[in-house]
Biopython code that builds the backbone (N, CA, C, O; Angstrom):
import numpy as np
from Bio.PDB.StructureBuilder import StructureBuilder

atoms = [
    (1, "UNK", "N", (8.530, -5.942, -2.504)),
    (1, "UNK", "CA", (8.581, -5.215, -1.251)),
    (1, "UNK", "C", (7.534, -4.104, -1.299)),
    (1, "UNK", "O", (7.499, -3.396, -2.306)),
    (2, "UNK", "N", (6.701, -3.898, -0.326)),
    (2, "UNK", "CA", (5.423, -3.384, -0.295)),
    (2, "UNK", "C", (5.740, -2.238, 0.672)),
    (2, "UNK", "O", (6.283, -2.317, 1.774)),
    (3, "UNK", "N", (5.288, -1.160, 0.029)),
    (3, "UNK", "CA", (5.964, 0.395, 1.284)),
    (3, "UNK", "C", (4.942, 1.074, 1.447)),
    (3, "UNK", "O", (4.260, 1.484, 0.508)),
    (4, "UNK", "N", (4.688, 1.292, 2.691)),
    (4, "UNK", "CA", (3.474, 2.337, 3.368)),
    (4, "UNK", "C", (3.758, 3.885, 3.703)),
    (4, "UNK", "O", (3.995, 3.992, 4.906)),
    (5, "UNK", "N", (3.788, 4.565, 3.331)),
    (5, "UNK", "CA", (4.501, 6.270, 4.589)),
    (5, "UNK", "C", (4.049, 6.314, 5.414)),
    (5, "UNK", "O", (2.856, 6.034, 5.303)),
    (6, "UNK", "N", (4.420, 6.592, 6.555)),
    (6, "UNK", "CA", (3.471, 6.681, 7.767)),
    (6, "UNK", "C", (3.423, 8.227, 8.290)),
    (6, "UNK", "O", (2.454, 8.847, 8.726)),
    (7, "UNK", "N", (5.053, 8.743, 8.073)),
    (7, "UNK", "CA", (5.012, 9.975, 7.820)),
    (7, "UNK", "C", (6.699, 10.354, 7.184)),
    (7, "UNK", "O", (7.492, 9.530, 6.728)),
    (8, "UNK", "N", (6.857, 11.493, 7.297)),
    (8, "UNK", "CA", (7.858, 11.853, 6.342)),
    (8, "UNK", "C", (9.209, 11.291, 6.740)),
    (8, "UNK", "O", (9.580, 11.476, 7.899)),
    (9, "UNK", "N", (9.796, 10.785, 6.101)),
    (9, "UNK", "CA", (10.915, 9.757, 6.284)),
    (9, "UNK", "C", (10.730, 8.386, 6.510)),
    (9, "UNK", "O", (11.338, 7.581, 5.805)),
    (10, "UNK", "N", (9.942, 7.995, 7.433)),
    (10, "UNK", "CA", (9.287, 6.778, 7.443)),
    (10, "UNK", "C", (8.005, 5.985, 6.942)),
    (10, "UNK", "O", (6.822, 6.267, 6.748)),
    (11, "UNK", "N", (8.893, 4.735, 6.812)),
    (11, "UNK", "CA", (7.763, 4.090, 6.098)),
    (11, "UNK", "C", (7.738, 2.612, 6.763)),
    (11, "UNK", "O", (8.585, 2.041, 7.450)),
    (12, "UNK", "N", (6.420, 2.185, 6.296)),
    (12, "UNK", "CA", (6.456, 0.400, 6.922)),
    (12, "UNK", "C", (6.781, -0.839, 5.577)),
    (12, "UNK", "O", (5.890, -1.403, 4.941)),
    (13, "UNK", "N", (7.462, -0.933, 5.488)),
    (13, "UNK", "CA", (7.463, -2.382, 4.358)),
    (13, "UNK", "C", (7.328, -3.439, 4.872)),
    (13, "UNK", "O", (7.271, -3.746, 6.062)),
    (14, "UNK", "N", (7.253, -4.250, 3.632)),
    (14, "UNK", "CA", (6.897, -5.721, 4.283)),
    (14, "UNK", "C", (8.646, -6.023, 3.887)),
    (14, "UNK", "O", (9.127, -5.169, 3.143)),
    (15, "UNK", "N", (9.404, -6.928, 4.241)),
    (15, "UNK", "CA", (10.961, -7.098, 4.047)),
    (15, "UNK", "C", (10.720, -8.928, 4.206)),
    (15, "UNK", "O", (9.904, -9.531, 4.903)),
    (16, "UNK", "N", (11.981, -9.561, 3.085)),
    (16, "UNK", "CA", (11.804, -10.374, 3.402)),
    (16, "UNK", "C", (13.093, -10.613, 3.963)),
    (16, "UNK", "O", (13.750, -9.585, 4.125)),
    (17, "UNK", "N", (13.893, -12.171, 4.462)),
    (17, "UNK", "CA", (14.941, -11.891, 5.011)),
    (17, "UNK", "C", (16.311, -11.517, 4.255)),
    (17, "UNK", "O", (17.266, -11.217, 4.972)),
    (18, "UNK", "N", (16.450, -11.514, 3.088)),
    (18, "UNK", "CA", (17.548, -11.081, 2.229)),
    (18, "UNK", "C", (17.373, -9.291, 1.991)),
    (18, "UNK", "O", (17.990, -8.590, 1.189)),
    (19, "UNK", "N", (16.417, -8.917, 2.891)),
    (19, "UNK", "CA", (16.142, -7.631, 2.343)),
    (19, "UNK", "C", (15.995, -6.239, 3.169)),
    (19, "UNK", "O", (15.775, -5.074, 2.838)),
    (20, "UNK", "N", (16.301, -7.150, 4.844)),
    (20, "UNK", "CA", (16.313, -6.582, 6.319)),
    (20, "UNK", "C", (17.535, -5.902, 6.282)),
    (20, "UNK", "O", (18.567, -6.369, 5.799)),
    (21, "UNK", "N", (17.406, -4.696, 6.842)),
    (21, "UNK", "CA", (18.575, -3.107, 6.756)),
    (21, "UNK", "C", (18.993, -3.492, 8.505)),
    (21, "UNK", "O", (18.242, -4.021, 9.325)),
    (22, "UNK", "N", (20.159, -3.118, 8.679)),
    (22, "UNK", "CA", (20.980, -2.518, 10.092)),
    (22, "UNK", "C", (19.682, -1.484, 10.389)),
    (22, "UNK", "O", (19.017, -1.224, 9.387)),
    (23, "UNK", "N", (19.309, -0.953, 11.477)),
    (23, "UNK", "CA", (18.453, -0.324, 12.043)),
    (23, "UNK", "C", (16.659, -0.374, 11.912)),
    (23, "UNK", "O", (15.761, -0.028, 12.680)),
    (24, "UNK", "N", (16.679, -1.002, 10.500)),
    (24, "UNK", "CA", (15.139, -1.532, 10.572)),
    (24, "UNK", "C", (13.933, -2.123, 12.305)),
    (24, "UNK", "O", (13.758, -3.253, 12.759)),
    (25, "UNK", "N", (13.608, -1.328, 12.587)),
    (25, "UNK", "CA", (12.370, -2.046, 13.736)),
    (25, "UNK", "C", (11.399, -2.799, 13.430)),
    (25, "UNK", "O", (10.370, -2.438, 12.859)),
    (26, "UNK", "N", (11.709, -4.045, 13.843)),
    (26, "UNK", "CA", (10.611, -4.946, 13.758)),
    (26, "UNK", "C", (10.042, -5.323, 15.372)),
    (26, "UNK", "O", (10.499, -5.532, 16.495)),
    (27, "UNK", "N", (8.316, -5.230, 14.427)),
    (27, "UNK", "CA", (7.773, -5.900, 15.942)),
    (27, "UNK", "C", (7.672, -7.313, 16.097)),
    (27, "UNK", "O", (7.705, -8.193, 15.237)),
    (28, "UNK", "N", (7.552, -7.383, 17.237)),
    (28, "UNK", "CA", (7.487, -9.161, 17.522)),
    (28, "UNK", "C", (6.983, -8.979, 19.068)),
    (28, "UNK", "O", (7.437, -8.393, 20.050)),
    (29, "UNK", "N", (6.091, -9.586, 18.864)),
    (29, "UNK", "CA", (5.684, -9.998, 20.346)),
    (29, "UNK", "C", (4.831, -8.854, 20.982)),
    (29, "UNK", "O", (4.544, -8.799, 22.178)),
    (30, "UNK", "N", (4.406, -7.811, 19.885)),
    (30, "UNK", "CA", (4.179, -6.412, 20.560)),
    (30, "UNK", "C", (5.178, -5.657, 20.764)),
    (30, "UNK", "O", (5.000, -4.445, 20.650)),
    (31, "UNK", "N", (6.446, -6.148, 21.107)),
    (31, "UNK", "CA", (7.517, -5.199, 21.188)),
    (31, "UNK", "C", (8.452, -4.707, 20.069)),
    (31, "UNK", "O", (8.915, -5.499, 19.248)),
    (32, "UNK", "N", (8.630, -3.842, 20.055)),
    (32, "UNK", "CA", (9.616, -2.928, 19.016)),
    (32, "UNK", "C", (11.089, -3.436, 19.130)),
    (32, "UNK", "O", (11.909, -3.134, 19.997)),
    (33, "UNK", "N", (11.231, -4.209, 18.148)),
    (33, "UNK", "CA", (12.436, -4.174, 18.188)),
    (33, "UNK", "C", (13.695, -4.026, 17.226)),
    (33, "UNK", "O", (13.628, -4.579, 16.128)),
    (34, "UNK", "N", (14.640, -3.439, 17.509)),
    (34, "UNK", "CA", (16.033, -2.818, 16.231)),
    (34, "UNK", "C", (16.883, -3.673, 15.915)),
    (34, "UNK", "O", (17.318, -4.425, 16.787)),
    (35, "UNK", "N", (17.359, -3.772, 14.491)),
    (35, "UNK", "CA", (17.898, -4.605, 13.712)),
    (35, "UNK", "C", (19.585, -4.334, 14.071)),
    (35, "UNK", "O", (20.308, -4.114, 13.100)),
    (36, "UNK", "N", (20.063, -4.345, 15.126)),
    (36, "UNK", "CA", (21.698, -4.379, 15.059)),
    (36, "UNK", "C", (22.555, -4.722, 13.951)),
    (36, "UNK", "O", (23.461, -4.024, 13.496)),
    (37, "UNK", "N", (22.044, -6.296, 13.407)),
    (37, "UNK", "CA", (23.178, -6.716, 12.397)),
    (37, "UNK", "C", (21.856, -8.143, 12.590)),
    (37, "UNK", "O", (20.996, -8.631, 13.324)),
    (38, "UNK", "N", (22.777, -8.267, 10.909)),
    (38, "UNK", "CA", (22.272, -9.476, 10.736)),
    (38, "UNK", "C", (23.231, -10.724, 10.023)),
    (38, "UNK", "O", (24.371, -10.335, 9.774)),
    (39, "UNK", "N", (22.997, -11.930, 9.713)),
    (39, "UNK", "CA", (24.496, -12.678, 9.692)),
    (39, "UNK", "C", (23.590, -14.221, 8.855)),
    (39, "UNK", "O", (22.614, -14.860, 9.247)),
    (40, "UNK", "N", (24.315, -14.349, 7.802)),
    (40, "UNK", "CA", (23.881, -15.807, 6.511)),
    (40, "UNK", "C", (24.007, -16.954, 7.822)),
    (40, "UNK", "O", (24.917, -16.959, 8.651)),
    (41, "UNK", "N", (22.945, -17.828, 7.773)),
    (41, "UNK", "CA", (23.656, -18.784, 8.483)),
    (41, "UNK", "C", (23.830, -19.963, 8.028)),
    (41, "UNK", "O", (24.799, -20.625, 8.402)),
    (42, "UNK", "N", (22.585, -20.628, 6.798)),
    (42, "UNK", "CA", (22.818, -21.430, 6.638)),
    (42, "UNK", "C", (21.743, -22.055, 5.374)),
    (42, "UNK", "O", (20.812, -22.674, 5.889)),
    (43, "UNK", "N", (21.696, -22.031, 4.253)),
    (43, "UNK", "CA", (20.931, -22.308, 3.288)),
    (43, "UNK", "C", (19.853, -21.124, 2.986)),
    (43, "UNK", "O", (18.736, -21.183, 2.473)),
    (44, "UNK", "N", (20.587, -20.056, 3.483)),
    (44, "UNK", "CA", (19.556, -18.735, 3.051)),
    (44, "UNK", "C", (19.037, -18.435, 4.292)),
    (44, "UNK", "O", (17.945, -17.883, 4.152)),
    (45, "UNK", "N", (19.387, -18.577, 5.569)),
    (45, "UNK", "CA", (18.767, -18.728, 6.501)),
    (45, "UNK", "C", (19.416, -17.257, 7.407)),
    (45, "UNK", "O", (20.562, -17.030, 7.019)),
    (46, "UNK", "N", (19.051, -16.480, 8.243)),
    (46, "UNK", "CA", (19.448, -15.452, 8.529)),
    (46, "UNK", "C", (19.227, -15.475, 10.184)),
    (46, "UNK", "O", (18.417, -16.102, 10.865)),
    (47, "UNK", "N", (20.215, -14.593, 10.528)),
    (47, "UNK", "CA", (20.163, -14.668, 12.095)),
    (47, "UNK", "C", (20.149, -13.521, 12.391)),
    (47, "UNK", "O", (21.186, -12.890, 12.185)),
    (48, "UNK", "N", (19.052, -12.863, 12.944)),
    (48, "UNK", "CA", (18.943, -11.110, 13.072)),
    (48, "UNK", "C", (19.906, -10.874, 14.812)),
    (48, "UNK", "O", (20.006, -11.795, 15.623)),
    (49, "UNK", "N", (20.281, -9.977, 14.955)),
    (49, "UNK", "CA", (20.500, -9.443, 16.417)),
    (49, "UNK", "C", (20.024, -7.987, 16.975)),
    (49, "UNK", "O", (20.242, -6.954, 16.343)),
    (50, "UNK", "N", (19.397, -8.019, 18.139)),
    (50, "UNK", "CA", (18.795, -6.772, 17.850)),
    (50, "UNK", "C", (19.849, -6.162, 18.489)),
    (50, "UNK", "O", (20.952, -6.673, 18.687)),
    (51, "UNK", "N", (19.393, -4.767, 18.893)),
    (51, "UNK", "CA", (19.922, -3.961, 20.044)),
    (51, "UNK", "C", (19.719, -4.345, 21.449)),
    (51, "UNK", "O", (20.510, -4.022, 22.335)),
    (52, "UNK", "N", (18.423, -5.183, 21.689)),
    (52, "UNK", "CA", (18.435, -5.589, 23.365)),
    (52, "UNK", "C", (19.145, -6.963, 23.400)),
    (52, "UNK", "O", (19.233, -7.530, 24.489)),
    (53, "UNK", "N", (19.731, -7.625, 22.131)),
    (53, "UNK", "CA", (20.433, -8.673, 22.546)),
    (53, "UNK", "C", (19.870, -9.983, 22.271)),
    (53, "UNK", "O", (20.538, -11.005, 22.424)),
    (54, "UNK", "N", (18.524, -9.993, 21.821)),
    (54, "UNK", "CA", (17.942, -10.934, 21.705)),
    (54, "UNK", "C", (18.157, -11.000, 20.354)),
    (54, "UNK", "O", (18.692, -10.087, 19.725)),
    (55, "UNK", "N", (17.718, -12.165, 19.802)),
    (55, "UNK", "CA", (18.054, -13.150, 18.252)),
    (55, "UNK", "C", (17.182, -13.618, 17.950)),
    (55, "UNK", "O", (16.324, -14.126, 18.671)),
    (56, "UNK", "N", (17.229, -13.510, 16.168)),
    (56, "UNK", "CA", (15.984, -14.194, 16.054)),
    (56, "UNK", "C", (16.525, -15.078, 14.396)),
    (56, "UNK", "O", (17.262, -14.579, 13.546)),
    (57, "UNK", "N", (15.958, -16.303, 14.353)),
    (57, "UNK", "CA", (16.274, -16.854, 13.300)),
    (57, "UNK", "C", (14.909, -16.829, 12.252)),
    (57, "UNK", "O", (13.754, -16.991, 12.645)),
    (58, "UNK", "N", (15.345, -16.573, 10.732)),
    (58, "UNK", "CA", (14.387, -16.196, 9.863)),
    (58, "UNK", "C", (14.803, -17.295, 8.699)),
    (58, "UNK", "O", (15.932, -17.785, 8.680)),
    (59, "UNK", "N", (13.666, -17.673, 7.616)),
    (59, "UNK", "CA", (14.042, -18.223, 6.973)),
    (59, "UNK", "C", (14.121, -17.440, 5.627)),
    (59, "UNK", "O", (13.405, -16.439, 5.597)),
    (60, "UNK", "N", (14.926, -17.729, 4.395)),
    (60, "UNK", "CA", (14.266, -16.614, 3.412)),
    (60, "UNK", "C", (12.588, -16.864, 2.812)),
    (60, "UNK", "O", (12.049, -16.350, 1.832)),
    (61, "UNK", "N", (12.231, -17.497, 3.456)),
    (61, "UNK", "CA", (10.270, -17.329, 2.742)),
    (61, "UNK", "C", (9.764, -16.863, 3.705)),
    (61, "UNK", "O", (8.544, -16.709, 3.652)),
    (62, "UNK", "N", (10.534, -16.431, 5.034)),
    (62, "UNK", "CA", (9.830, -15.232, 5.974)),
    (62, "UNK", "C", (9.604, -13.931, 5.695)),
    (62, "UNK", "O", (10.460, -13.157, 5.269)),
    (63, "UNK", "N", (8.294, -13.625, 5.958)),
    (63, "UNK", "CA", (7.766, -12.147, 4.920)),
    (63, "UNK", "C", (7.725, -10.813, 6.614)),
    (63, "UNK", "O", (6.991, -11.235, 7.508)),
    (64, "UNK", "N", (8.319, -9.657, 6.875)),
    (64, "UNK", "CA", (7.663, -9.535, 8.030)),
    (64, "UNK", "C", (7.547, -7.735, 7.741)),
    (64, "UNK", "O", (8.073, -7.057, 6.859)),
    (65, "UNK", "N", (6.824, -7.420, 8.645)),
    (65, "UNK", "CA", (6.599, -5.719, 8.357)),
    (65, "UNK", "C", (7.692, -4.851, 9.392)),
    (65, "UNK", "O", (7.918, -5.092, 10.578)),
    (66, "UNK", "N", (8.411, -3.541, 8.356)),
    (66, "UNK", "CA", (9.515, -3.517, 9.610)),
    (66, "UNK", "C", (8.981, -1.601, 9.345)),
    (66, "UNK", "O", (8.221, -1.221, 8.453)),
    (67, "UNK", "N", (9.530, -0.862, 10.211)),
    (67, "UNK", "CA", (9.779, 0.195, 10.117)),
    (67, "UNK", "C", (10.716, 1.140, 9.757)),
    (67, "UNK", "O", (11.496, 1.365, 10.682)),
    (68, "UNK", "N", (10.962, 1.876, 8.598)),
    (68, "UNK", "CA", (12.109, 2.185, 7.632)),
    (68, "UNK", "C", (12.442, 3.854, 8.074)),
    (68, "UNK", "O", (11.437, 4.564, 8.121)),
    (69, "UNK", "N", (13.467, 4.370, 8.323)),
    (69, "UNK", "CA", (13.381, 5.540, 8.069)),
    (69, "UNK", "C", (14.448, 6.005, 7.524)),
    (69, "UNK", "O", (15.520, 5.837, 8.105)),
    (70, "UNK", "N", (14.386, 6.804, 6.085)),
    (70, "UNK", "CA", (15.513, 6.623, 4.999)),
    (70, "UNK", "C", (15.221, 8.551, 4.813)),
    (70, "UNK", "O", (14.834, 9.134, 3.800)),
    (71, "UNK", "N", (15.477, 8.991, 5.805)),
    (71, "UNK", "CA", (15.037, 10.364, 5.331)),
    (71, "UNK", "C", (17.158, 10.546, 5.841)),
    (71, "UNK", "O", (17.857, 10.089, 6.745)),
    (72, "UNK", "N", (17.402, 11.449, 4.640)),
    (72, "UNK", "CA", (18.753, 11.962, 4.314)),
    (72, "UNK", "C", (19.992, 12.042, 5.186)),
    (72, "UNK", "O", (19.856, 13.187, 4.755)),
    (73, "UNK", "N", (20.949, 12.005, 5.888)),
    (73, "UNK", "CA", (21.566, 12.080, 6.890)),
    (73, "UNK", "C", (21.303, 11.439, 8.653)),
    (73, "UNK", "O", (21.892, 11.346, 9.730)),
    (74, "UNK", "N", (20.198, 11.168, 8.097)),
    (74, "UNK", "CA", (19.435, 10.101, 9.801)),
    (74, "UNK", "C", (19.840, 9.073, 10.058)),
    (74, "UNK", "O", (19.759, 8.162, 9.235)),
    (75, "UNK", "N", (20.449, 8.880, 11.380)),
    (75, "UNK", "CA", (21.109, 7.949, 11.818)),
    (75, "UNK", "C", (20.146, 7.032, 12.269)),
    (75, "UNK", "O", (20.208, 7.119, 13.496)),
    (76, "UNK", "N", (19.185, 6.098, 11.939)),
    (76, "UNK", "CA", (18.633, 5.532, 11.650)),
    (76, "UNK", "C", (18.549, 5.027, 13.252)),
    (76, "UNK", "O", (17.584, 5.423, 13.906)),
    (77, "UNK", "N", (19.354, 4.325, 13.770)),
    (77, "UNK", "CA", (19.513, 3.380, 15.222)),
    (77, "UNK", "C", (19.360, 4.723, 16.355)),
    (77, "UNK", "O", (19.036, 4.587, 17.535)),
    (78, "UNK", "N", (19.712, 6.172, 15.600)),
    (78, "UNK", "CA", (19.561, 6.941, 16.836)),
    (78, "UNK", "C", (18.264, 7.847, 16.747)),
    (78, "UNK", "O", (17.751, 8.468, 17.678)),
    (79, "UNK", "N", (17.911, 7.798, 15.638)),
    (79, "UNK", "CA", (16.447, 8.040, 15.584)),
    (79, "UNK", "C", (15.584, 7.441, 16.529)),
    (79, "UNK", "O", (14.910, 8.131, 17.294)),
    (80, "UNK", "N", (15.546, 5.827, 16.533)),
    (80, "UNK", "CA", (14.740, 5.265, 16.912)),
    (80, "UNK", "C", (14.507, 4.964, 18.607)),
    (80, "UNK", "O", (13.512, 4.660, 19.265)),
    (81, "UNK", "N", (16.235, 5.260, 19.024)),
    (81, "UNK", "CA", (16.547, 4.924, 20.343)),
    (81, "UNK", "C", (15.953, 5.840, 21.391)),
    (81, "UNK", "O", (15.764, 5.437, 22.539)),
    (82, "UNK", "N", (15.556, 7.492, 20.875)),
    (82, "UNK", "CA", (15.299, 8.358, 21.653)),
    (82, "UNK", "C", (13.805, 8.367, 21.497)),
    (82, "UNK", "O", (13.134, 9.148, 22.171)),
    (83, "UNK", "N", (13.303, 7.620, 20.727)),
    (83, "UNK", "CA", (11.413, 7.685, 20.819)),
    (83, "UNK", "C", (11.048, 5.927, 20.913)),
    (83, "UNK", "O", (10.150, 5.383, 20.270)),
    (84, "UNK", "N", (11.823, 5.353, 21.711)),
    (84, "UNK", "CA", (11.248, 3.896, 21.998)),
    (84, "UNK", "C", (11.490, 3.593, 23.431)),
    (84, "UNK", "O", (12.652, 3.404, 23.789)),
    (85, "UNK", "N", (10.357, 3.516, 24.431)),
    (85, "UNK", "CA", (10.503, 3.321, 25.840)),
    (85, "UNK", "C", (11.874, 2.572, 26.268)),
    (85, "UNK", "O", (12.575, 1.827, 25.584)),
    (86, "UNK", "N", (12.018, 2.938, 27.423)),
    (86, "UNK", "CA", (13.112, 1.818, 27.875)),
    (86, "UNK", "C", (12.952, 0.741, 28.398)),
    (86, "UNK", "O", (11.860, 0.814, 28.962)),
    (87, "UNK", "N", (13.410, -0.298, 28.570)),
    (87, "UNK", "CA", (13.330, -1.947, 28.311)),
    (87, "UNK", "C", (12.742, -1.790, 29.703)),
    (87, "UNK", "O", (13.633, -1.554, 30.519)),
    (88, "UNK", "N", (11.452, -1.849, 30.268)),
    (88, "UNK", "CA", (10.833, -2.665, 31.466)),
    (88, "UNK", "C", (11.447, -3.852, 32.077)),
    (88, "UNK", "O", (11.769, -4.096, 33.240)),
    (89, "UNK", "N", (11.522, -4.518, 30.996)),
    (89, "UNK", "CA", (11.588, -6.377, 31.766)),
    (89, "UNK", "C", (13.340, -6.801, 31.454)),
    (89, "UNK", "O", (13.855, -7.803, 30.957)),
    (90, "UNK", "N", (13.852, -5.668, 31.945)),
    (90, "UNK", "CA", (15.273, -6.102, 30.806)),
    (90, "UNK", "C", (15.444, -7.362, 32.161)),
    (90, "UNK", "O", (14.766, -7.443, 33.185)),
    (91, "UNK", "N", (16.568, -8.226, 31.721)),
    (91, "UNK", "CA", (16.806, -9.423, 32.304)),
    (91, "UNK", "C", (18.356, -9.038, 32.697)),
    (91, "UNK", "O", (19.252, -8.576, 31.991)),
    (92, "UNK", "N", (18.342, -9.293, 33.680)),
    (92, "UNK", "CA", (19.837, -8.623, 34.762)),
    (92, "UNK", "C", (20.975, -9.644, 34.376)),
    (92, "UNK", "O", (20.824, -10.828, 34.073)),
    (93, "UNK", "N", (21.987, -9.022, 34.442)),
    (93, "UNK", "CA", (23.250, -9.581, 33.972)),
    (93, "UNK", "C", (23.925, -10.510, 34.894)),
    (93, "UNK", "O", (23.318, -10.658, 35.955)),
    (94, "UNK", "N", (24.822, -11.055, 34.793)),
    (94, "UNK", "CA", (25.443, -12.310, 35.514)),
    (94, "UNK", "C", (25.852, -11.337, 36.912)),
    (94, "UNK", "O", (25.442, -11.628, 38.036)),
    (95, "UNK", "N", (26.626, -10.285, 36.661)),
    (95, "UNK", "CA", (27.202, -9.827, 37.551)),
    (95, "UNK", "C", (26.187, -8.694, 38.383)),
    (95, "UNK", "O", (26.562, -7.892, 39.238)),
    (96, "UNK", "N", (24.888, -8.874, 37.897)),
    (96, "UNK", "CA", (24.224, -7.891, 38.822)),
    (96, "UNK", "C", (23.596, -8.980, 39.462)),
    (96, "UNK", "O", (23.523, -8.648, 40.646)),
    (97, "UNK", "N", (23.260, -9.743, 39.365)),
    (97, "UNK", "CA", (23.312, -11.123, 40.174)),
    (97, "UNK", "C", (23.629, -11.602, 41.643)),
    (97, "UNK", "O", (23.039, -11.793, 42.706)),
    (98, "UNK", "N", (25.346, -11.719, 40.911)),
    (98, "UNK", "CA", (25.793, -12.146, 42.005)),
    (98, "UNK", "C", (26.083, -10.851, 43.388)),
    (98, "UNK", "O", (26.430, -10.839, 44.569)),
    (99, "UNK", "N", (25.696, -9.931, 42.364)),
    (99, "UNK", "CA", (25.990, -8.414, 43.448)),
    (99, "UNK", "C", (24.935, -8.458, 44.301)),
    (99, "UNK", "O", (25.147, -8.347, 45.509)),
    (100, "UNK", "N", (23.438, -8.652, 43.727)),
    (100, "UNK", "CA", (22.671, -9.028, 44.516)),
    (100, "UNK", "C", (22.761, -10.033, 45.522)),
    (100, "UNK", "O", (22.870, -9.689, 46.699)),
    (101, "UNK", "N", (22.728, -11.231, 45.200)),
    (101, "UNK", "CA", (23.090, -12.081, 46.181)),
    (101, "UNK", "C", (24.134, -12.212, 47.314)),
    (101, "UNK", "O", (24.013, -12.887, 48.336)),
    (102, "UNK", "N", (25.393, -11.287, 46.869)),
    (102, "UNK", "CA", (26.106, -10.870, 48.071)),
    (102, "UNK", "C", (25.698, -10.492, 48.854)),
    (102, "UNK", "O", (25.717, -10.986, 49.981)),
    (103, "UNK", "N", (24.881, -8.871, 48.316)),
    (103, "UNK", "CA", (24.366, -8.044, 49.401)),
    (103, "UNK", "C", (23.067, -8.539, 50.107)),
    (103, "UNK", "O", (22.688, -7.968, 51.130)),
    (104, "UNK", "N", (22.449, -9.483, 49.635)),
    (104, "UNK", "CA", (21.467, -10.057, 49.948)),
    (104, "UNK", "C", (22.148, -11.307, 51.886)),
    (104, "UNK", "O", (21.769, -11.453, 53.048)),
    (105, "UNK", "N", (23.151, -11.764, 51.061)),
    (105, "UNK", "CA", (23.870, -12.375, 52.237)),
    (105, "UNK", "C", (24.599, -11.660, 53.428)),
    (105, "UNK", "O", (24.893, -12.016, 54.569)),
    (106, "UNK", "N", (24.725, -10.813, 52.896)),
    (106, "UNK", "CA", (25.363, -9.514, 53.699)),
    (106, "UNK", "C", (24.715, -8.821, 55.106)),
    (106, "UNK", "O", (25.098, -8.636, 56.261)),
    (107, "UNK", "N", (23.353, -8.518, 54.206)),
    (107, "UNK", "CA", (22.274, -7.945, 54.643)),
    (107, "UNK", "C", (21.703, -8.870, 56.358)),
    (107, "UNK", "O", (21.578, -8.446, 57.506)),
    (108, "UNK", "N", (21.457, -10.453, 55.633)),
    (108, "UNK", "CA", (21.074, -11.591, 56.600)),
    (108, "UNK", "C", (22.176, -11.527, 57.847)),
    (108, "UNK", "O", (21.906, -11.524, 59.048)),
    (109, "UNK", "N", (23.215, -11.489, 57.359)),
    (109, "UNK", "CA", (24.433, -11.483, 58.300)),
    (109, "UNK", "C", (24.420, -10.308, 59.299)),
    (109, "UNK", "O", (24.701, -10.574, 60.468)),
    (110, "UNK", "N", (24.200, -9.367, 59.051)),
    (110, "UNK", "CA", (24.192, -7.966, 59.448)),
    (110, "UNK", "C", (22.559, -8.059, 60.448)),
    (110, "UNK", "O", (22.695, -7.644, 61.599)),
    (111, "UNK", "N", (22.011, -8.248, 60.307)),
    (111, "UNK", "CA", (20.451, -8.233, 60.798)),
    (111, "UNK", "C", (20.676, -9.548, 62.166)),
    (111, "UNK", "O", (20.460, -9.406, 63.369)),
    (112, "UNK", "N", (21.162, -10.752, 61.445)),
    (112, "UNK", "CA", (21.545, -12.062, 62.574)),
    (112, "UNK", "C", (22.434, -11.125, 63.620)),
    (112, "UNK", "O", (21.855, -10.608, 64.575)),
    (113, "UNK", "N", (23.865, -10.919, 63.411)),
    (113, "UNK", "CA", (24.378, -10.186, 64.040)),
    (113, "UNK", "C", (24.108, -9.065, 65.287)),
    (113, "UNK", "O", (24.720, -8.806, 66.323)),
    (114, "UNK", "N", (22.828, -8.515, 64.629)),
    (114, "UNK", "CA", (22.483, -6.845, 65.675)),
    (114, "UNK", "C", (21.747, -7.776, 66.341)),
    (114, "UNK", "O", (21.713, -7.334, 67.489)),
    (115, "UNK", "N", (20.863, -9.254, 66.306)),
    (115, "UNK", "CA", (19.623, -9.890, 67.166)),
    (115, "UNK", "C", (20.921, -10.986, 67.957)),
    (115, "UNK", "O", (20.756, -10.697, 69.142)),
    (116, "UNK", "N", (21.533, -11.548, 67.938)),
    (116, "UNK", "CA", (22.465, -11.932, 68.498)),
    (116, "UNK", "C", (23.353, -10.941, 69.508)),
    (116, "UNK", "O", (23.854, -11.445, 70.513)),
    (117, "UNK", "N", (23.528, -9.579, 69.233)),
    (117, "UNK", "CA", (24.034, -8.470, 70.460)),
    (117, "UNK", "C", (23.266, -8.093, 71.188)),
    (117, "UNK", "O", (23.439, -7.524, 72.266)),
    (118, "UNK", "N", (22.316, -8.379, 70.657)),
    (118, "UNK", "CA", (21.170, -7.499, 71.779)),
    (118, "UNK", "C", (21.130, -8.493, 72.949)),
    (118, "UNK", "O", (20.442, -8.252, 73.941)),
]
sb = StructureBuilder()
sb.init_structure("model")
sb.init_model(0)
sb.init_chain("A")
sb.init_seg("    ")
for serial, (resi, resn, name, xyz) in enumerate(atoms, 1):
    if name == "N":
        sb.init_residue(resn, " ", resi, " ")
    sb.init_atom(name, np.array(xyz, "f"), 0.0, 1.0, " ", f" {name:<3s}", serial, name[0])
structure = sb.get_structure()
């Protein structure tokens, strides 16, 4: 395991998957993302979860660079949460959905309605 400082408390290692911490940030895709939990799945095989919900499957000969911060009493997941933008592209939930689409039908109804009184 290979460790960089970047500055005081943090550091970048390279981690392989037997070696990934709860709060570790890994990038992928350009985006930053936090290690929630992680879970054996299957011949050494690991299933990360982040904090936005997304998953990622690793094998153990996956090598990847994460961001560490092991400085004394730091809550590691809340460190990271207050200096990492908030999710742009987050993907809307079942029920904001269908809330939309109500009011979306709602809306049509309401508009037909006032051109039909007139």
């Amino acid at each position: 395991m290979r460790s960089d400082e970047i500055e005081p408390g943090i550091r970048r290692i390279e981690v392989e998957a037997a070696s990934i911490r709860r709060g570790d940030v890994l990038t992928l895709g350009g985006r930053p993302l936090i290690v929630l939990d992680h879970v054996a799945v299957r011949d050494g095989e690991l299933s990360i979860s982040f904090v936005s919900g997304e998953r990622l499957s690793v094998n153990p000969a996956t090598s990847l660079i994460a961001l560490r911060a092991d400085a004394p009493g730091l809550q590691t997941r809340s460190f990271w949460a207050v200096r990492l933008p908030d999710r742009p592209h987050e993907i809307p939930g079942r029920a904001e959905i269908v809330a939309q689409v109500v009011l979306g039908c709602a809306l049509i109804l309401t508009i037909g309605l006032a051109v039909v009184v007139r």
